[in-house]
N, C-alpha and C positions, 0 to 999 in steps of 0.2 A: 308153271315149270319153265325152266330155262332152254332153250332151246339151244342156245351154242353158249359153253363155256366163257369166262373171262379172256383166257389166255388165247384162244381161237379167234376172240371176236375182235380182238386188238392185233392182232398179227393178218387178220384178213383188212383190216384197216390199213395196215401199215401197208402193204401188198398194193392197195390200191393210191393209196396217197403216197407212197413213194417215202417214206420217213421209218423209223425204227424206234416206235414209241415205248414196243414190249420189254425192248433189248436194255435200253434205256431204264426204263421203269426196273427190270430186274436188279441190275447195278445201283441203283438209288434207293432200295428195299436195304442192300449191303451197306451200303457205306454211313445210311441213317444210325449206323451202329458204331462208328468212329468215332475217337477220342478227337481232340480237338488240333494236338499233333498232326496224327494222320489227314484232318480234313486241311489243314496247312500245307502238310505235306504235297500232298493232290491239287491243290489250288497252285500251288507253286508252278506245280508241271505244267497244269494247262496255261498260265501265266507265261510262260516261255515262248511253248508253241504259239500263242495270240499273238506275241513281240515278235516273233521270227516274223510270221505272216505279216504280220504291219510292216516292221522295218525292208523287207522284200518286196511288198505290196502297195501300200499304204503310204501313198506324200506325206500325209499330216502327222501319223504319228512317226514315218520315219523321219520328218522332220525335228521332231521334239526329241528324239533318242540322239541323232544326231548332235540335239545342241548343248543335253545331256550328256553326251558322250559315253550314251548305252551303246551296244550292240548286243545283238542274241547271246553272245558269247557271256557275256558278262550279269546276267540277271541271274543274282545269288539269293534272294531274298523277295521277300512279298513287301518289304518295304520298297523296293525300289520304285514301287507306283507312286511312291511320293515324289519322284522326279518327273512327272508327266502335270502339266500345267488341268489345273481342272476345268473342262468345259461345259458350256450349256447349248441350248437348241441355237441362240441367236449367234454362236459362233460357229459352230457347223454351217450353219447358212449365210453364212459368210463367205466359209471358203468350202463349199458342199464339194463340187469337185475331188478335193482333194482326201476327202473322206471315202471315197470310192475305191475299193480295190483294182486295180491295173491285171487280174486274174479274174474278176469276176466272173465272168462266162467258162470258167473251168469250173466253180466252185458247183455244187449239187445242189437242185433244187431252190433256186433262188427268187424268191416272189416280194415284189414293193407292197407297202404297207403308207399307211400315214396317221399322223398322231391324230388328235380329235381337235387341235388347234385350241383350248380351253384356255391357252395364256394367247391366243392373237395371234402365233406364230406354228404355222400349220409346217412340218416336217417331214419329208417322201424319203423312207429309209428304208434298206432291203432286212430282210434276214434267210435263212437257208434250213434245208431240210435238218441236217444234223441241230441246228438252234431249236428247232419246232417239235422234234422230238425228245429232244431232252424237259422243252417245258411241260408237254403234256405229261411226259414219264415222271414228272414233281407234282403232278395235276393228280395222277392215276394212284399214287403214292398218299397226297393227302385223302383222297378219297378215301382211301384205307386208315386214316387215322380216324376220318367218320363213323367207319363203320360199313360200306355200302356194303351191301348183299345184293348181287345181282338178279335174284329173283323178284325181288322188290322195285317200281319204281321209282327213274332219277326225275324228279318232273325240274323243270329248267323255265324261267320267267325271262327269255330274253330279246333283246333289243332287234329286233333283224324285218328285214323290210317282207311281209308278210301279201301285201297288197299288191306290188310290183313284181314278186317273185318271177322268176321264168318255171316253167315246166322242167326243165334240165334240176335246176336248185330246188324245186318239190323233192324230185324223187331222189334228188342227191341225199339231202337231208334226210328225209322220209325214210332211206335207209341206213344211215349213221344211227336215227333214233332206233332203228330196228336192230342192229349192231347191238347199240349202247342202252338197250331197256329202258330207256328214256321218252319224255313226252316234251315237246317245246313250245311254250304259248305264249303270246304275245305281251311284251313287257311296257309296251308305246299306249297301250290305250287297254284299262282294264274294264271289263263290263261283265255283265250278268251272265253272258255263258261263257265267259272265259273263268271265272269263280263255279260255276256249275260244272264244265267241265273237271276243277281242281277239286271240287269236293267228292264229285264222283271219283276218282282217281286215289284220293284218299281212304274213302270207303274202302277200296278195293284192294291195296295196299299200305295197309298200316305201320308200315316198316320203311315208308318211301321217304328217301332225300329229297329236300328242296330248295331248291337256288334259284339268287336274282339278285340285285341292285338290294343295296341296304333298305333305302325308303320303296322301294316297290312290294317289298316282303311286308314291310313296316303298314303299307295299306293295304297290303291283303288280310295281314293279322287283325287289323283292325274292322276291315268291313268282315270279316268271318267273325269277331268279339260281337259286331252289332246285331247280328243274326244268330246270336246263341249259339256258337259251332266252337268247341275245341277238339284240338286229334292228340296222339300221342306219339309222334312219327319218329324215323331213326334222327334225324339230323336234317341242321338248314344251314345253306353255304351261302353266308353271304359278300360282296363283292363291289367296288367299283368305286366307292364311297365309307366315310368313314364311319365304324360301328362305333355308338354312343352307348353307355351303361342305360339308356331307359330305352334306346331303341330293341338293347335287348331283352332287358325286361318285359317288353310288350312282347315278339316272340314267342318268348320263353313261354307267357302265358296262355298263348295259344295253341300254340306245338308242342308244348310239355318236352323237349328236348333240347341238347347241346346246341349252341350255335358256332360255325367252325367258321372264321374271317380268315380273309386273306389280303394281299399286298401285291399290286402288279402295278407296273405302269406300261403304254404300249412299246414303247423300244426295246423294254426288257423282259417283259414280260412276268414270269412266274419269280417272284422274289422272296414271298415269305407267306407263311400258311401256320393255322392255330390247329394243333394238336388236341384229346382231349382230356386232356389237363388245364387247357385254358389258364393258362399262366403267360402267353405273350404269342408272338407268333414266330414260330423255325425258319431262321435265311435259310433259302437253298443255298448254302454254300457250294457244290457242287458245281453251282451254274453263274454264283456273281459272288464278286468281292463286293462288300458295304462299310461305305463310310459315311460319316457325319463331320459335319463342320460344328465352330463353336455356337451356327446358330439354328442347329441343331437339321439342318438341309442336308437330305440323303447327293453321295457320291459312290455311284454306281459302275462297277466295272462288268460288264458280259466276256465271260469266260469260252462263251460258245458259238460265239457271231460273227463271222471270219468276212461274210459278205456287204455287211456294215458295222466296225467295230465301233463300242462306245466306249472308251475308258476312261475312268474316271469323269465320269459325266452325271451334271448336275441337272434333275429333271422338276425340281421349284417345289416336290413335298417334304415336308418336317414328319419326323418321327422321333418316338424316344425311345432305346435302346434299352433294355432292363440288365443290370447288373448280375443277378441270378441268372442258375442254373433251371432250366425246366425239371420238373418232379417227375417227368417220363420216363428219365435219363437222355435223353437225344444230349450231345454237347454244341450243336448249332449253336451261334448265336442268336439270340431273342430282340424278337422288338416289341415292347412293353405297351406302346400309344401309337398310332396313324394319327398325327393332328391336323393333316391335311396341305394341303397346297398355300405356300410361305406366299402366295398374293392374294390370295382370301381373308383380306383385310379391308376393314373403315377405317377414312382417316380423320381424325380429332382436328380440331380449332387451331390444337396447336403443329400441326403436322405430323405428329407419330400415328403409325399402323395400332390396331387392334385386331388382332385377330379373333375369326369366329369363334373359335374356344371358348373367351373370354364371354362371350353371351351363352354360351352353353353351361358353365361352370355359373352362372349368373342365373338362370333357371332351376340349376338344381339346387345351389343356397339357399334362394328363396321360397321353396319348396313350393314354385308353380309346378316345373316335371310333373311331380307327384301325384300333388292333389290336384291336379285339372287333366291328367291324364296326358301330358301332353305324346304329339304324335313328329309335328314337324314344325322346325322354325324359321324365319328366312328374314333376312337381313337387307333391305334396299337403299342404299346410300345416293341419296337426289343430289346432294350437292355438301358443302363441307359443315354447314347450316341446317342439313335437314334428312332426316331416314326415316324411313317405313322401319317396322317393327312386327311380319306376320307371323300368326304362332295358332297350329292348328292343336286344338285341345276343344276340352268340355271348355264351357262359358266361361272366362275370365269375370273375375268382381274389378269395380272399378279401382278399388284400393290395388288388387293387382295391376293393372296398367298403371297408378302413379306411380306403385312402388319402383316398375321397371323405369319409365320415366327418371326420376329420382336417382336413381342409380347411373343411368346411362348418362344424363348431363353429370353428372359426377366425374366421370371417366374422359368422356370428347367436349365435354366444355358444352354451357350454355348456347346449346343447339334445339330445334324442334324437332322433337321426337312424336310421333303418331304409329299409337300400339292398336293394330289391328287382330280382331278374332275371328278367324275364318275357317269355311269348310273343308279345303282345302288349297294345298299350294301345288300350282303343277309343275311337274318336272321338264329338263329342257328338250328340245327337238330328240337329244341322243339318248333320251332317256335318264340320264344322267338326275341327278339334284344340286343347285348350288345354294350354300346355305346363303353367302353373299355373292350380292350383286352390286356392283360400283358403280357409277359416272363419273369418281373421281378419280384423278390422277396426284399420286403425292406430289405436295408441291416442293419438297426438300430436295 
């Protein structure tokens, strides 16, 4: 039995954290029902108010409106963001300064954050209560395209320092979980009773969500596949990393349910979430404008970040945007592919990138995926001359490694290539996965 309703248990949160996740979340129930007009319309507004507060607040972009010769007055359109130079992390920190509101200490709730540094350039950026509520209220939302049932639990695989904890953050957490019917176990190190614990849990909730890291789920499906265990649970959210057709196939095969992906990155947060119609995943439009470039690199505007604005900021992932309408009726716009971060590439003999894709689509051609079960691949480029090739699956035949071979010097030029078959590949310090790993730098 439920002890405290949804709506109680999120407004006793809010109360405590200082944010308005509920208020939030009810308006975002609304407007998931707008035409494409209206969500234009709406994006428009908040577009203004962000320019006002920049141009007011903010050197940098009141500099660019300036040179524009925008003013608040004059933003008639959603195009006018095309007058705003696109940036990225290395130009912020360039002139950080000046990205900083001159109001700051008026604005609500304002706490520093930093990215995970994954391109080398590590970024201290604030965001503020009204931002942090609006995300979770797109968070509490997709929930609800899952399916949660809160008498069921949300069990959660996540990255959080568990060993170090303080007593303060026990009990902090310990009653969020108890808030949110939720269970959180460790996603940095999986073992026998962290599995024992989840299969217990499942037992006892058969209707329970589960969420974690793509390839973290990816090994738990697997070591519960080796042990003879399948469930039939409501839904699994997966997060952080990008979801592959065979990643979720394996899944699928264990959990017997939907798998609902999503799209965030840290500056912006909650960007785009898979409905279940699983035909692509819904921008919050609500909360960002998205663009793409022609090579195919997201341009993200935060509509809600008044304490560090981003606009028009480029954060190094590609995605591909689907032309279709979702079957849900939602009129969001869709993004059809996550293909991951535009430097996760090897580079060839002759100097052009390869992105990881292209070993991915390369697996499943050749129908190793399939037939060898595969689970994880990982790409280590030694030198322009030479890559590792690791691929956790059943036993590779030798004919499979030359065939990979074969193909690869095809592609980056007669290089040495060594196709490894192992038990596993570990993930990094942050829990994270990378499919590649460079030492090289392009030389173009």
């Amino acid at each position: 039995m439920v002890l405290i309703n949804k709506k109680i248990r999120y407004q006793v949160e809010d109360v405590l954290s200082g944010k308005n996740v509920w208020g939030k979340y009810v308006f975002l129930k609304e407007s998931e029902t707008w035409d494409k007009s209206r969500i234009e319309e709406y994006q428009l507004t908040k577009l203004r108010q962000l320019l006002e507060h920049c141009y007011n607040n903010v050197p940098a972009y009141r500099g660019f409106m300036k040179q524009s010769g925008l003013n608040p007055d004059n933003i008639t359109s959603l195009e006018t963001l095309k007058q705003f130079p696109i940036i990225d992390k290395q130009y912020i920190l360039n002139h950080y300064n000046d990205f900083i509101p001159t109001n700051i200490s008026k604005i609500k709730g304002v706490k520093s954050s930093k990215t995970s540094g994954s391109t080398g350039l590590i970024l201290k950026y604030f965001n503020d209560s009204n931002c942090r509520s609006v995300v979770w209220g797109s968070f509490l939302r997709f929930q609800d395209w899952m399916g949660r049932d809160f008498n069921n639990r949300y069990i959660v695989f996540r990255g959080r320092n568990f060993i170090n904890e303080s007593i303060f953050s026990k009990l902090k957490n310990g009653f969020v979980d108890y808030l949110e019917h939720s269970k959180t176990l460790d996603s940095y190190n999986l073992q026998d009773k962290d599995i024992e614990v989840l299969v217990n849990l499942l037992k006892k909730n058969p209707k329970a969500i589960l969420r974690g890291y793509v390839l973290n789920i990816v090994d738990i499906a697997s070591i519960l596949k080796n042990k003879g265990l399948s469930y039939s649970i409501q839904a699994v959210s997966t997060t952080a990393e990008p979801l592959l057709d065979f990643h979720r196939k394996i899944i699928q095969d264990t959990f017997n349910c939907g798998v609902f992906d999503q799209y965030g990155c840290g500056e912006i947060e909650g960007v785009a979430y898979e409905c279940n119609q699983h035909k692509g995943l819904h921008v919050t439009e609500e909360h960002v404008i998205l663009e793409t470039d022609n090579n195919d690199e997201l341009i993200l505007t935060d509509l809600d970040n008044f304490s560090f604005p981003f606009i028009r900021y480029k954060n190094g992932d590609k995605v591909l945007l689907s032309k279709n309408k979702c079957t849900c009726g939602r009129d969001s716009k869709l993004i059809d592919k996550i293909i991951g971060r535009s430097s996760d590439n090897v580079i060839g003999l002759n100097g052009n990138p390869v992105h990881w894709g292209y070993f991915h689509h390369l697996l499943i051609y050749t129908n190793i995926a399939t037939n060898r079960n595969l689970q994880k691949f990982q790409i280590i480029q030694k030198s322009l001359s030479e890559i590792v090739v690791n691929i956790q699956s059943d036993p590779l035949s030798e004919n499979d490694k030359n065939i990979l071979i074969d193909e690869i010097k095809a592609k980056l030029g007669e290089i040495h290539v060594v196709v490894n078959n192992v038990e596993n590949i570990p993930h990094s310090e942050t829990g994270k996965f990378k499919a590649i790993i460079s030492y090289v730098t392009n030389p173009q």
